[in-house]
C-alpha positions in Angstrom: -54.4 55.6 130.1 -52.8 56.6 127.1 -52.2 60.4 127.0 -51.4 62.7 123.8 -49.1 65.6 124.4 -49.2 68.9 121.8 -47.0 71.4 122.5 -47.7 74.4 120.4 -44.1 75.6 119.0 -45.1 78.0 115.9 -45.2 81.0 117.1 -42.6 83.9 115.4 -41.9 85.7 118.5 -42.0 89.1 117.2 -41.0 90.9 120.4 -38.0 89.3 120.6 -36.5 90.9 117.6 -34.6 88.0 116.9 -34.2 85.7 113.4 -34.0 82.8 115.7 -37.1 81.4 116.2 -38.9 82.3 119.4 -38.7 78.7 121.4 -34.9 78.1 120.3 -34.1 80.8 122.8 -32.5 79.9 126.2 -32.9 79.2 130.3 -30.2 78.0 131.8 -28.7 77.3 128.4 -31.4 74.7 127.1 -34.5 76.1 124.6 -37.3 76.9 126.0 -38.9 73.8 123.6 -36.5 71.4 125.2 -37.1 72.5 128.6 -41.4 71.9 127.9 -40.2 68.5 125.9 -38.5 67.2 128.8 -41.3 67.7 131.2 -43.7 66.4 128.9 -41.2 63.4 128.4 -41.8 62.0 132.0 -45.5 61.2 131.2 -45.9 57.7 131.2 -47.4 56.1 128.1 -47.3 59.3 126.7 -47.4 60.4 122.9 -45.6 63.9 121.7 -47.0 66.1 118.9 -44.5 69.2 118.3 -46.8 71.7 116.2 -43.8 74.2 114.7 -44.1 77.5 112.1 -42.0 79.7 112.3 -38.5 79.0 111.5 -39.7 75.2 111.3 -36.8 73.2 109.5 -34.1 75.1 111.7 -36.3 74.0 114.9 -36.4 70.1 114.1 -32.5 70.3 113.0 -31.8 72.2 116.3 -34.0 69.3 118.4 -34.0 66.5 116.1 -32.8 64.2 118.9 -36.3 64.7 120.4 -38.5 61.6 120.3 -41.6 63.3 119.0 -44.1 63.7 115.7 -43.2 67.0 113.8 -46.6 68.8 112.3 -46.1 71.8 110.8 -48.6 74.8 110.9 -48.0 76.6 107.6 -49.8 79.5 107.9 -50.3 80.9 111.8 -54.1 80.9 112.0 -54.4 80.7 115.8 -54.0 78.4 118.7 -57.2 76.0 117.4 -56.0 76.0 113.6 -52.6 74.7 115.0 -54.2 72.1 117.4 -56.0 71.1 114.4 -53.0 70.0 112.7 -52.3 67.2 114.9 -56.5 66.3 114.6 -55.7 63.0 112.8 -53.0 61.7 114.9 -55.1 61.9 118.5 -56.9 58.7 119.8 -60.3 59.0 120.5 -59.4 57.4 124.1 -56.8 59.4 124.8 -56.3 62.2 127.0 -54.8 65.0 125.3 -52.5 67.3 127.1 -52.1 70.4 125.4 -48.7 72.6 126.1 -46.9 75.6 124.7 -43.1 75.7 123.8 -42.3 78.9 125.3 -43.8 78.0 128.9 -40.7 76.7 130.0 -40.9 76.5 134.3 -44.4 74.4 134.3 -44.0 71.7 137.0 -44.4 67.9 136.6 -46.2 68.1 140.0 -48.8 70.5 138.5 -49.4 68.3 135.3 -50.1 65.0 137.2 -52.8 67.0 139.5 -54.4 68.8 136.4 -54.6 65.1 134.4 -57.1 63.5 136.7 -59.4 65.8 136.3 -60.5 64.6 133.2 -63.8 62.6 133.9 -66.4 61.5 132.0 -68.1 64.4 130.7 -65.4 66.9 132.0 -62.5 68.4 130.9 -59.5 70.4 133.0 -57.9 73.7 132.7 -54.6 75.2 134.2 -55.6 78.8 135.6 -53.9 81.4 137.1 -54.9 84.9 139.6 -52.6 88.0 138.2 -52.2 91.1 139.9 -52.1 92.8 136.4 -54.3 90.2 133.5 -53.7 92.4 131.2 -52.7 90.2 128.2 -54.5 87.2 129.4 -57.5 85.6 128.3 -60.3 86.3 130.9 -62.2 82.8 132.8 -65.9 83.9 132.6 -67.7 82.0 136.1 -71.5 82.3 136.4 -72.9 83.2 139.8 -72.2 79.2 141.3 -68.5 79.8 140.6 -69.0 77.3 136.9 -66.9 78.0 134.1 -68.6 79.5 131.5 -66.2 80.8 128.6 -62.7 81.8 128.2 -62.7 85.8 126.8 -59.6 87.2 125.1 -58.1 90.5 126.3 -59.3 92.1 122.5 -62.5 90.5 122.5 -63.3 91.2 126.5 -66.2 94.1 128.0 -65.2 96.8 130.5 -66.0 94.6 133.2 -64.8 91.5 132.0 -61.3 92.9 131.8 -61.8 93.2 135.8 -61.8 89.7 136.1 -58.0 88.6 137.7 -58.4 85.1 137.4 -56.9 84.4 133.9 -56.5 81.7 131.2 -52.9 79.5 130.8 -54.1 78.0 128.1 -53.1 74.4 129.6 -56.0 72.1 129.3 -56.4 68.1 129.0 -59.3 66.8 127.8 -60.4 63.6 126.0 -59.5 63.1 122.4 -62.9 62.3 120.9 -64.4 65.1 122.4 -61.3 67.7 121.6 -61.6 66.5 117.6 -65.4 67.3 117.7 -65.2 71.0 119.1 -61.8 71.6 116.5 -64.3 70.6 113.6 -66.5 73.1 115.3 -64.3 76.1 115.5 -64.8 79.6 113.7 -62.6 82.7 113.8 -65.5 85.8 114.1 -63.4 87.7 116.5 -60.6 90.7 116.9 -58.1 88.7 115.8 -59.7 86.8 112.8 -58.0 83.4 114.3 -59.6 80.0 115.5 -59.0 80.3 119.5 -58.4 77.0 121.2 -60.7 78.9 124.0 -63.4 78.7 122.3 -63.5 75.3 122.6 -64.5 75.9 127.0 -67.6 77.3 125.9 -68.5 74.7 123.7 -68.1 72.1 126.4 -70.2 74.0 128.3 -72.7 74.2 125.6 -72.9 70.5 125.8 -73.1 70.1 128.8 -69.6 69.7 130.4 -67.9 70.4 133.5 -64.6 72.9 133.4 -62.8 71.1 136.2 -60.2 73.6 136.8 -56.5 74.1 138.8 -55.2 77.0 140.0 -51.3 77.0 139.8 -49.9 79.0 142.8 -47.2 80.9 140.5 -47.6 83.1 137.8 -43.8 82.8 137.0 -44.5 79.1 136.5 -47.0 79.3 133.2 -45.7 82.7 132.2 -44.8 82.4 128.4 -42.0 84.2 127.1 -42.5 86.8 124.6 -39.7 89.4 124.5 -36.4 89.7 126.2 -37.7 91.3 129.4 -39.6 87.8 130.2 -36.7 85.6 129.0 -34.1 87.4 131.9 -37.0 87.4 134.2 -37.2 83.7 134.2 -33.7 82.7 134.2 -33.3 84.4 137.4 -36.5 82.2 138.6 -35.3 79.2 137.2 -32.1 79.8 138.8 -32.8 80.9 142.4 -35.1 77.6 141.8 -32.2 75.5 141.4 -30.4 77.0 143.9 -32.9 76.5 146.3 -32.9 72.8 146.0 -29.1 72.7 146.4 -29.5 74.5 149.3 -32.3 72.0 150.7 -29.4 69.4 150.0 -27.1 71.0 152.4 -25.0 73.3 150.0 -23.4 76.4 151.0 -24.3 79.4 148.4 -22.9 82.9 149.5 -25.1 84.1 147.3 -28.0 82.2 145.9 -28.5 85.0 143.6 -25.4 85.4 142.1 -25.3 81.2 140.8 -26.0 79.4 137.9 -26.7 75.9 136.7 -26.9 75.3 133.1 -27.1 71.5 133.7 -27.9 69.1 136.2 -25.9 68.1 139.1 -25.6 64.0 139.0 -24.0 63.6 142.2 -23.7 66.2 144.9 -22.4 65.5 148.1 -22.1 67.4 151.8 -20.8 70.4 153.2 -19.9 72.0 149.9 -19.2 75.7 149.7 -19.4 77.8 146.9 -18.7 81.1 146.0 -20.5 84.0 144.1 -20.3 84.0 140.1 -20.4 80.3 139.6 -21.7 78.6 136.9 -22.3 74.6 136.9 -22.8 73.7 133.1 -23.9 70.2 131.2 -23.6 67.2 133.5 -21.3 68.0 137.0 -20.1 65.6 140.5 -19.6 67.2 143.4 -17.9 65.3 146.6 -18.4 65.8 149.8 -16.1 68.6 151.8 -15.5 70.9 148.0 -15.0 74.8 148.2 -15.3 76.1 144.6 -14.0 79.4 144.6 -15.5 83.0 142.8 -15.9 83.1 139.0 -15.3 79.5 138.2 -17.4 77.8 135.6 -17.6 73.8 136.1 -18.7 71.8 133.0 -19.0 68.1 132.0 -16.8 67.4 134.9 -16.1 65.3 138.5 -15.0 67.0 140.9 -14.2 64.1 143.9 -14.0 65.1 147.7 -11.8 67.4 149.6 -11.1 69.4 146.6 -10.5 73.3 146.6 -11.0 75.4 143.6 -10.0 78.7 143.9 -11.4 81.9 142.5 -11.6 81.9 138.5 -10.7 78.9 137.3 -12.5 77.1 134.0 -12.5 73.0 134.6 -14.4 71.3 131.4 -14.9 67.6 130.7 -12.3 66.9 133.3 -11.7 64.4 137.1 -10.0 66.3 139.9 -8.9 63.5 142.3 -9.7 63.9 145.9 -7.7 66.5 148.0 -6.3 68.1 145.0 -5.7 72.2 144.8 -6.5 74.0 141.9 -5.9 77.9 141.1 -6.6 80.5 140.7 -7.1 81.2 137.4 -6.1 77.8 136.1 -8.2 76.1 133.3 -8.7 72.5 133.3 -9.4 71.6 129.3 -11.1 68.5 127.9 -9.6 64.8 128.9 -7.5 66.5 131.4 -7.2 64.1 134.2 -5.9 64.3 138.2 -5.1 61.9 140.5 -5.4 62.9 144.2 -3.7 65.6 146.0 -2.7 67.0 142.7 -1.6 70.7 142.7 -2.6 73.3 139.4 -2.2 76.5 140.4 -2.1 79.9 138.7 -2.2 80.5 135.2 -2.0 77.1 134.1 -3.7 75.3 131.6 -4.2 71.7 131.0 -5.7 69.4 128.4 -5.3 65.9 127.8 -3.2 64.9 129.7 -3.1 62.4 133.3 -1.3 63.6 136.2 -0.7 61.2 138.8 -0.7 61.7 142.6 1.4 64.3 144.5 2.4 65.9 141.6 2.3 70.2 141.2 2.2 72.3 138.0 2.1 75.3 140.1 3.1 78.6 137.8 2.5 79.8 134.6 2.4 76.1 132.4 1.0 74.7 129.6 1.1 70.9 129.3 -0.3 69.0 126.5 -0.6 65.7 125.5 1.2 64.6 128.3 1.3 61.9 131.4 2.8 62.7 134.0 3.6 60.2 137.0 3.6 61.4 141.0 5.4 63.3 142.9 6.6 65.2 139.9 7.2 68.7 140.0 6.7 71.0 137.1 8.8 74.5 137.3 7.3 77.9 136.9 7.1 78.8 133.0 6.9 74.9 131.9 5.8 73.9 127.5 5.1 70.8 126.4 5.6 71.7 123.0 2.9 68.8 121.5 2.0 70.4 118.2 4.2 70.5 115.1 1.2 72.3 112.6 0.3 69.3 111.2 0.2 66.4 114.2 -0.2 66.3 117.9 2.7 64.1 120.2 2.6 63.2 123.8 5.2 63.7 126.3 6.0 61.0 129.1 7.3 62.4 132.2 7.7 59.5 134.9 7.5 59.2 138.8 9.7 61.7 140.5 11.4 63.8 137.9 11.6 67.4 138.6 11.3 70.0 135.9 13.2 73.4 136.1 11.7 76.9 135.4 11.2 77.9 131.5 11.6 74.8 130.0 10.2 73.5 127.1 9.8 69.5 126.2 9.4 69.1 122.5 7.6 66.3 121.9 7.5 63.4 121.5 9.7 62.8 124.3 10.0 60.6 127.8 11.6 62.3 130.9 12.9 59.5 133.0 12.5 58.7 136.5 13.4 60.8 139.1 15.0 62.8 136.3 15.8 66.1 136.9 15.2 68.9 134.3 17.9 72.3 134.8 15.6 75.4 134.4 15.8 77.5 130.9 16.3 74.1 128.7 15.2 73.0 125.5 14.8 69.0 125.6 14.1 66.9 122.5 15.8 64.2 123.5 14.1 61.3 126.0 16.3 62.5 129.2 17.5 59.6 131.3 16.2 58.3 135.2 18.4 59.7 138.1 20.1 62.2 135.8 20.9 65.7 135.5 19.8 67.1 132.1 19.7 70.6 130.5 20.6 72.5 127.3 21.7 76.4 127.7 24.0 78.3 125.6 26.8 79.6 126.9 26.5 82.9 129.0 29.1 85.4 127.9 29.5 89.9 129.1 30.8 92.0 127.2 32.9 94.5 129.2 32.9 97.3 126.4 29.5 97.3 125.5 27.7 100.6 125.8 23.8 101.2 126.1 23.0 103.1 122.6 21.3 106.3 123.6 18.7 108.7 122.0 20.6 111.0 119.9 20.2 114.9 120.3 17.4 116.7 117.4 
């Protein structure tokens, strides 16, 4: 079975009162087209037709990595003109699978039950009960419970706006069929557009069956058309993902207050983490990992036994198993620890290797640098690897010990077991099993007198 996917993307969003076009906006950091790609992605044998509009070209540069034919609607004539569009490029064989770009939470699970019920002389439709339809198109039953039509909100009677059961606009139905009742359509209505709807009635006209599937959330085919919608189902999304890692044996101390802008590729067992955390691109998590308050996690693996504490930024970086880090430290790209490595407040580190045992502890910057284990890094510690122009890397070996407020100009090698004496300046490689520092020298002045404010 070969199936066609076209996912309507050329709507302007008006209620969004935004100039970037309405399916570029975001859940958990990913457009809303991307997040309706991907499902439609896991089809097998599946074909993707991306109709755009609005804001088109800055759509397909913003997605062009997605594997998928790009039609473009020029002029916005309704849900059947833009199906239309795509007419040419559907199989009369295949099942056609029509999807919206700003449905973003529709499950996989739902799309594999609505597909089979495409027979012969049948097609399927995605429906939904609403506490309040107002908005929806209306699914007009006879007396046997048989769908008869689809009526939009504008064009619906008194009583027909009673009806709670209302249209998705999801359907899949067979491509010779769908091209036949497009040829077909006509826009005599409120709206002066070519409804894709209308299409339901003409199937029953010729005498085919509206298999339909009730989807058991609303929040699940709700489209987003102003900002109100868009935070609404973030949160969903979100408490979504947190449920599964909760199912997966994660401790949340809040579920509601946690965010994954990503996936999780590895997550294992009693993990805890803390309120105001936000797991971003692609993340590992070992087993026995606390992750403190406030920290964001991103493009990073974090191995076992590891404690973050409360607000600390880690970012394309490997914290080693049993290793400490924080508070408020901030792990740039390409910085890499070894286990039972100790980064603890305000201190900030990007490309650099740290080997085992070793503690930046206080107030540090290091740069550019590898450092070997059991090296310890004083309080106030530079690697000064940037001269304006070029970038250098400092070499500090097993052992050394580095004193408070010192700065290593690189490029530079502190030897083994070297130690540092706090407050220097060293731009010179500094030997193994030495004593090196550089201080002027520290003079008083008996006669000096504090100046004090003179009288008006």
């Amino acid at each position: 079975m070969k199936i066609t996917t076209v996912i309507l993307a050329a709507g302007k969003g008006t209620r969004m009162r935004s100039e970037l076009p309405k399916v570029l906006h975001k859940i958990a950091n990913k457009p809303l087209l991307k997040h309706v790609y991907d499902l439609s992605s896991q089809l097998a044998n599946n074909s993707i037709k991306i109709v755009y509009g609005h804001g088109g070209v800055l759509v397909k540069e913003s997605l062009s990595e997605l594997n998928a034919n790009w039609v473009e609607q020029k002029q916005q004539l309704g849900t059947g003109h833009a199906v239309q569009q795509v007419a040419d490029q559907i199989g009369d064989e295949d099942i056609v699978l029509i999807l919206y770009g700003d449905v973003p939470l529709l499950k996989l699970n739902t799309i594999e039950q609505l597909i089979p019920l495409v027979k012969d002389k049948s097609i399927a439709l995605l429906t939904v009960n609403l506490d309040n339809p107002t908005g929806y198109g209306r699914i007009v039953r006879d007396n046997d419970g048989k769908v008869l039509r689809i009526v939009e909100e504008k064009d619906a009677t008194k009583d027909e706006k009673l009806i709670t059961e209302g249209n998705t606009g999801i359907l899949a139905l067979q491509g010779k069929e769908l091209k036949n009742w497009l040829s077909q359509l006509g826009n005599s209505n409120a709206q002066g557009e070519y409804y894709l709807t209308d299409v339901i009635e003409m199937a029953v006209t010729d005498g085919y069956t509206v298999n339909t599937l009730l989807v058991e959330s609303e929040d699940e085919v709700l489209g987003v058309n102003n900002r109100q919608q868009l935070s609404h189902l973030e949160r969903v999304y979100q408490i979504e993902q947190a449920e599964i890692l909760m199912a997966q044996g994660v401790t949340l101390l809040d579920p509601a207050r946690f965010d994954i802008r990503g996936e999780v590729e590895y997550l294992g067992i009693d993990i805890t983490i803390d309120v105001n955390v936000v797991l971003e691109g692609k993340v590992s998590i070992g087993n026995n990992v606390t992750i403190g308050p406030n920290t964001i996690i991103k493009d990073s693996i974090i191995a076992e036994d590891v404690e973050i504490l409360a607000n600390c930024v880690i970012e394309n970086a490997v914290v080693g198993q049993g290793s400490r880090i924080g508070p408020f430290a901030r792990l740039r790209p390409e910085a890499v620890l070894a286990d039972h490595v100790h980064i603890g407040n305000f201190v900030e580190i990007k490309k650099s290797t740290i080997a085992s045992g070793s503690k930046v502890n206080h107030l540090s910057y290091i740069g550019d640098t590898t450092i070997g284990s059991q090296v310890n890094i004083g309080a106030g510690t530079i690697t000064c690897n940037y001269d304006g122009v070029n970038k250098f890397r400092t070499i500090i070996e097993d052992g050394a010990f580095i004193g408070s407020d010192t700065q290593l100009v690189a490029p530079v090698t502190i030897g083994k077991n070297a130690t540092i004496g706090a407050g220097s300046t060293i731009t010179k490689d500094s030997p193994e099993n030495q004593l090196t520092l550089s201080r002027v020298k520290q003079i008083t002045i008996p006669s000096w007198q504090r100046p004090v404010k003179k009288g008006k």
